[in-house]
TIVEXFI-405357 format. One record per residue: x, y, z of N, C-alpha, C in turn; residue in three letters. Coordinates in steps of 0.2 Angstrom, whole numbers, plus 5000, padded with zeros to 4 digits. Layout:
BEGIN
XYZXYZXYZala...
This chain:
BEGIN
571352045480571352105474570652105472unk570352155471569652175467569652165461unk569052105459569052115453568752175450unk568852175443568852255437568252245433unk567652275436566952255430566752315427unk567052355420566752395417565952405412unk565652475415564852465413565052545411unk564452555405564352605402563852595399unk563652655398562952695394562952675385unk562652655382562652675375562052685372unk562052685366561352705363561452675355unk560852665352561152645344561652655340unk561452735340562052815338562352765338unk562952745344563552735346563852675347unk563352635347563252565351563952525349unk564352535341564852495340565552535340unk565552585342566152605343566152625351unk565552605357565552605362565752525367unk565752475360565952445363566652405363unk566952475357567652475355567852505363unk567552555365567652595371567752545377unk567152515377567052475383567852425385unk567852355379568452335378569052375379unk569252425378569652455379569752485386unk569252515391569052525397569152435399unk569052395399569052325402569852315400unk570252345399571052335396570952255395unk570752245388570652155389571352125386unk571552165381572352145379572752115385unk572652135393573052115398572752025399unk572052015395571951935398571651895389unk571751945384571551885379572151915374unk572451895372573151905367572951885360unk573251935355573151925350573551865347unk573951835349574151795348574051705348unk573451705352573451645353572651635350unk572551595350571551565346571151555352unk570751605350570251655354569451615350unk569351585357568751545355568251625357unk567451635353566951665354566351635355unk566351655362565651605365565051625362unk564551615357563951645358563451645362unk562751665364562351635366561651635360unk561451575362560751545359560451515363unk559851555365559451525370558751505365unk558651525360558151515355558251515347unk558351455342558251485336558051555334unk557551555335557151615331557351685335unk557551735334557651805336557051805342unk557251835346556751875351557351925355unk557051985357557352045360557752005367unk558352035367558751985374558951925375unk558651875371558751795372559651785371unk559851815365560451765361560851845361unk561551815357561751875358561551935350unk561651975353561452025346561652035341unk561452055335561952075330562352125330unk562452185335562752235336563352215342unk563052155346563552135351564252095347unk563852065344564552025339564852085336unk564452115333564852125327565652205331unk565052215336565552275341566352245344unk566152185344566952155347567252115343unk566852105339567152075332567652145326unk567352195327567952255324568052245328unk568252255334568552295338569152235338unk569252185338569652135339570052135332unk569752155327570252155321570452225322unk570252265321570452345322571152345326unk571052295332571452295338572252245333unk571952225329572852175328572552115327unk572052085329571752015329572051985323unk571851925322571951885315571351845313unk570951855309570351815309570551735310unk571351715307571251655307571351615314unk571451655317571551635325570751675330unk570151675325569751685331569051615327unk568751605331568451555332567751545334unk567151595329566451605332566151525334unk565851505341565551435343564751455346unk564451405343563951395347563551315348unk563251285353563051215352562151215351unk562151135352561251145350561151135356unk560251095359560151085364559751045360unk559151015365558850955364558151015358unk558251085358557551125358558051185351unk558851175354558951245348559351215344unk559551245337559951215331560151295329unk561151265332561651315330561551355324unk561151305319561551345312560751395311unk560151345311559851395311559651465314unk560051475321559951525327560351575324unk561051535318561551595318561051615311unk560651585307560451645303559951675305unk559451635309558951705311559351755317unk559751735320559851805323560551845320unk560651845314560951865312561851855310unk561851825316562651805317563051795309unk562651725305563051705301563151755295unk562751785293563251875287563651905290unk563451935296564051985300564651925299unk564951865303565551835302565551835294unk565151835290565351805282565951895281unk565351945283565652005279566252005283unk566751995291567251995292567551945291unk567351895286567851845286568051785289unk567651775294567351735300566951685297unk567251625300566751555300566451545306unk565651525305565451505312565551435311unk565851415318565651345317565351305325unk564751285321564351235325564751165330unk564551185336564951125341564751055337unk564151065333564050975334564550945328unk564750995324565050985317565950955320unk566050975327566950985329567150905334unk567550875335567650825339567750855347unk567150795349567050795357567450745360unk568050765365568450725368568450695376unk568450665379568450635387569150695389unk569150715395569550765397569750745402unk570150735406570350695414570350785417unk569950805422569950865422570350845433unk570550895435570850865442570250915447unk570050945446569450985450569150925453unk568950955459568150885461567650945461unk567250925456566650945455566050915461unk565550975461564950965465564450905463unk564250935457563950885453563850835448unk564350865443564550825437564350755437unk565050725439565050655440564550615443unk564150665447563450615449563050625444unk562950695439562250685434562750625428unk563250635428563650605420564250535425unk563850495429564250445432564750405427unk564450395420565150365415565350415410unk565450485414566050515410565450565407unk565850625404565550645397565950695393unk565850715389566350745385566250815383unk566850835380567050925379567150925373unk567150995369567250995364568451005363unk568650955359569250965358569651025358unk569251045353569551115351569551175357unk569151135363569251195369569851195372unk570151165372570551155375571251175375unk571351225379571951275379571851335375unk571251365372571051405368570851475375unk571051545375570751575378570051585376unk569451625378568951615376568551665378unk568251695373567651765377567051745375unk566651785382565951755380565351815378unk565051785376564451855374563851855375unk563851845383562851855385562551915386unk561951885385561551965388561351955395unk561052025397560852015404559952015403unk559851925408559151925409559151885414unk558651865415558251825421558351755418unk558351695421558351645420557951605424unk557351555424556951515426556951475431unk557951445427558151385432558751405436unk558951455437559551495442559451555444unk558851585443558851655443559051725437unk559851695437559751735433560451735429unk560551735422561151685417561351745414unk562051725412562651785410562951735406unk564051745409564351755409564651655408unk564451645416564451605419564051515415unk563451555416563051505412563051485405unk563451535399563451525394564151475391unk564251455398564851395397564451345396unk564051325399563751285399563351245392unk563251315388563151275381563751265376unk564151265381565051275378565151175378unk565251195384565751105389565251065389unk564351065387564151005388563751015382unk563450955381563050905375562550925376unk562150915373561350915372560850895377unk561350825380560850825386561250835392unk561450905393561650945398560750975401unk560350965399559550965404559650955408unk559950885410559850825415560150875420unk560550925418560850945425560650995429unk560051005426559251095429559251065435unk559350975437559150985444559650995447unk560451015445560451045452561251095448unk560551135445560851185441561451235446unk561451265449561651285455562551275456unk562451225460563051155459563551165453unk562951155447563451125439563851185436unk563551255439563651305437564551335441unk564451315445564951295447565551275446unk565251175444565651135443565851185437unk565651225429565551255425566451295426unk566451345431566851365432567751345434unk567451275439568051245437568251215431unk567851185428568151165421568351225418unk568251275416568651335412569051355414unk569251355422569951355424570251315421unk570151265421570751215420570751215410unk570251225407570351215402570651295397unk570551325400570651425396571251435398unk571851475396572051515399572151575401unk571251605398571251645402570751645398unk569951675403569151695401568951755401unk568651795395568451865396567651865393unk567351895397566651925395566251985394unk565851975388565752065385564852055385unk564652085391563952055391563352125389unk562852095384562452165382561952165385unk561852225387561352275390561052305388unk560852305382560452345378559952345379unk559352295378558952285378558952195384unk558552195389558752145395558152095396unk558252065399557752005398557351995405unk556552025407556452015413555951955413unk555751925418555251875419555451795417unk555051765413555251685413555651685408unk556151695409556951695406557051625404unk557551615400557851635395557551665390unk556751625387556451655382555851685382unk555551665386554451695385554851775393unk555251815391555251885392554951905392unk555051985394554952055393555452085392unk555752095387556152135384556052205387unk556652245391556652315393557352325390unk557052415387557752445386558252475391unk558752445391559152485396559952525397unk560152505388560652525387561352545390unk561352475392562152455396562452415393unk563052405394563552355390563952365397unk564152285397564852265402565452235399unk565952225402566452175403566952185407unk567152115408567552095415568052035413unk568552015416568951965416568751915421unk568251945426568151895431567351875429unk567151815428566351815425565851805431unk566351775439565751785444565651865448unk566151905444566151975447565652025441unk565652015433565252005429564352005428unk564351935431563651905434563351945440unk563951955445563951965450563452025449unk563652095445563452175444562952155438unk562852125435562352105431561552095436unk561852045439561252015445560952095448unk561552125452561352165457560852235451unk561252265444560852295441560152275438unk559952215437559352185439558852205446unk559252215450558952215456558752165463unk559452105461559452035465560052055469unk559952005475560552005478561051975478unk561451975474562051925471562151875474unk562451895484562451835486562051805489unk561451795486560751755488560551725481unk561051735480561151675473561351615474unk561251575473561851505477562351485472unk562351495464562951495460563351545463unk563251615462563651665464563851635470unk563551655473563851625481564451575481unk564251525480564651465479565251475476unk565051515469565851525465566151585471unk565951605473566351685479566751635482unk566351595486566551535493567351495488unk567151495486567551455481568251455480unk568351545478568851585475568951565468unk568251565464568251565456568051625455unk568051695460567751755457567551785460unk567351845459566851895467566351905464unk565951885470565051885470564951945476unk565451995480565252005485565452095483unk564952145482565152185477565752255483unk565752255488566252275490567152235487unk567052215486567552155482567852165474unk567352225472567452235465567452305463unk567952325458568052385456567552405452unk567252445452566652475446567052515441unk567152515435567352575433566852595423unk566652675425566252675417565752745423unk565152685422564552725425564452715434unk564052765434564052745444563452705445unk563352645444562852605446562452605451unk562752635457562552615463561752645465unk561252665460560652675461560252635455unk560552605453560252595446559852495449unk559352495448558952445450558252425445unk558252395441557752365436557052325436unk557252315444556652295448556452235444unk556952195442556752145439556652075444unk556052035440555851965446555751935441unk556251865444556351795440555551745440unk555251735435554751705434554951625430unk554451585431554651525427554151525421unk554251495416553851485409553451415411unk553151395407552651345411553051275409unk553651265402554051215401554451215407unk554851275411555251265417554951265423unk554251275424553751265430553751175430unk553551145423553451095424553951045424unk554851065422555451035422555551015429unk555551085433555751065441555151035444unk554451055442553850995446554250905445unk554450925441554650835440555450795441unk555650865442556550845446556550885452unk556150915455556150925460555550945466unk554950945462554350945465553950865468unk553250915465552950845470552650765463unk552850785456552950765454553550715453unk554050725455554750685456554650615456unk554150575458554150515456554150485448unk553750535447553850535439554750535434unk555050555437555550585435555850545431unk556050485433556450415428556050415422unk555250405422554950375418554850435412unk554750485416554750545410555350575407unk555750595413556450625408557150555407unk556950505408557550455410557450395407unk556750385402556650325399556650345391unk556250305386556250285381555850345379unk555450365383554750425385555050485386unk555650505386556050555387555750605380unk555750575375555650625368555150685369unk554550645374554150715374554050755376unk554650785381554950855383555250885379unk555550895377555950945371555150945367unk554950895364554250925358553850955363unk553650935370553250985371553451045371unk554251055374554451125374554351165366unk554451135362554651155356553951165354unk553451155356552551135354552351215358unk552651215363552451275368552951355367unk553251335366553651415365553851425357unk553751365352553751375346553051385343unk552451355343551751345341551451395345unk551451395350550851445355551451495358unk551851505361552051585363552151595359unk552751595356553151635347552551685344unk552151625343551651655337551251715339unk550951705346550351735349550951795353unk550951765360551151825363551851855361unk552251815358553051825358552951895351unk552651875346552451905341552051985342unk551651975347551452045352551952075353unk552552055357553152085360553452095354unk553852055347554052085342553952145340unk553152145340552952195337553052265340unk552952245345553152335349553852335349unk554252295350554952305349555352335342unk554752315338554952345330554952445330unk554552465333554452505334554652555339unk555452505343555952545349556652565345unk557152565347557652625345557952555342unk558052505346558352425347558252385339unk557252405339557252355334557252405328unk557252455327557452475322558152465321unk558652455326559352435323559452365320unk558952325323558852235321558852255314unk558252295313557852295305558252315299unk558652355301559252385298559752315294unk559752295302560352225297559852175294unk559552195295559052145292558852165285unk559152235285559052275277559752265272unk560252275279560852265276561252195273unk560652155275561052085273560652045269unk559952075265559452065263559852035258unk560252045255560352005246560951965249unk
């Protein structure tokens, strides 16, 4: 059977009752029920706002009416996000706006670090897991049996090519030091897949396309506007048309791939239903570049640096990767080139919608 990945056109005009549209074209009532607790995946790839990194203020706030509108119950939905060794949940939800939008609907964010992490006896044999996490590692409790939607954007990514659906589980089911697993990112993303089978009753994903993320992804971008919004029940058929409107070959992916090989979802686009817009010429000519913190992550877990690897990310000496990350993409990109890109972005259709909520939640 084909999986169902709807895409449409939007514009600011329209953006939140298009994604009322969207949702509804994705018949998602058929895989997330108002009746059960509906966890909401965010994405945070950065503290600080930048165009395409996290998810946006208009993406939340689009599926967030539309899920009350719909019959929802706020007490049964569940906005999450976790940290990493380089971002902090709570501060991401206020600079990019998340935490007023959930205040005005009535919604608590709550921080993964703040919820109990449990051992999960999962029956999958994963690819890689249990070799990067030999004594085990933990999930957050509350995931468990909860269905769950996720809210990525579409961009490029450094260490897999290119991150959605798929990957933003990943800041879901693992810890802070889910790093360890870039080497053999591919694999875990994967493994990623099987975990949420077994743990969701059902996964649904609403990915924005507004503005998209080209070059060394997740954060040091090029923000282009493109004006898409998707969703899907399937997140490797999701990923899958994300990838290809990018202008990759989905399956010259090896996540996609893998998850197709697999039967966790369709990466093979004769395999899936398009319904909305006609895609089928639409190419962004986008290429996955690396940032120089992920040029030198994989020099040292995969390159010719690799001897290095124990003592630098595996010992006591481990601390000075995340600062230097945080020294290189906070102190020197942000400020200088990221703040160049800000700035034109202030001046697109995009960022005068950002600035807007940034007027509307002033006091």
């Amino acid at each position: 059977m084909a999986s169902k990945v709807v895409v449409i056109r939007t514009s600011p005009a329209t953006i939140l009752p298009d994604y009322q549209r969207l949702l509804h074209l994705a018949e998602y009532e058929k895989h997330i029920s108002k009746y059960k607790d509906t966890i909401l995946k965010l994405n945070l790839s950065w503290n600080k706002f930048f165009p395409a990194s996290n998810t946006p203020p208009w993406q939340l706030e689009g599926v967030i009416k539309t899920l009350l509108e719909d019959g929802f119950v706020k007490e049964k939905i569940f906005p999450v996000e976790n940290k990493t060794v380089v971002t902090d949940p709570i501060r991401g939800a206020k600079k990019n706006l998340w935490a007023p939008i959930l205040k005005q609907y009535g919604l608590t964010f709550i921080p993964l670090t703040q919820v109990e992490w449990t051992r999960y006896e999962f029956k999958s044999e994963f690819l890689k897991l249990h070799q990067i996490f030999p004594e085990g590692f933990e999930i957050p409790k509350m995931f468990i049996g909860k269905q769950i939607i996720h809210l990525p954007t579409v961009k490029t990514h450094g260490h897999s090519v290119t991150t959605g659906a798929i990957k933003n589980s990943f800041g879901g089911l693992l810890k802070e030091v889910r790093h360890y697993a870039h080497k053999y990112i591919h694999e875990v993303l994967v493994d990623l897949m099987l975990m949420q089978k077994e743990l969701h009753p059902s996964i649904f994903a609403v990915m924005d396309g507004t503005v998209c993320g080209d070059g060394a992804g997740p954060r040091t971008m090029t923000p282009v506007t493109k004006n898409y919004i998707l969703a899907s029940a399937d997140q490797v058929a999701i990923d899958t048309v994300a990838a290809k409107m990018m202008g990759f070959n989905p399956m010259a992916i090896p996540y996609l791939r893998m998850c197709h090989e697999r039967g966790l979802g369709k990466a093979d686009l004769k395999e899936i239903e398009l319904i909305g817009e006609n895609i089928s010429g639409v190419n962004f000519g986008f290429t996955t570049k690396k940032s120089l913190v992920i040029l030198g992550d994989q020099l040292l877990r995969k390159g010719p640096l690799k001897f290095l690897e124990k003592t630098a990310l595996h010992s006591p000496l481990k601390f000075w990767a995340p600062m230097a990350s945080n020294i290189y993409h906070d102190w020197f990109w942000y400020p200088t080139i990221g703040q160049h890109i800000k700035s034109k972005f202030k001046k697109t259709d995009w960022g005068r919608v950002f600035l807007n909520y940034k007027k509307r939640f002033k006091n």
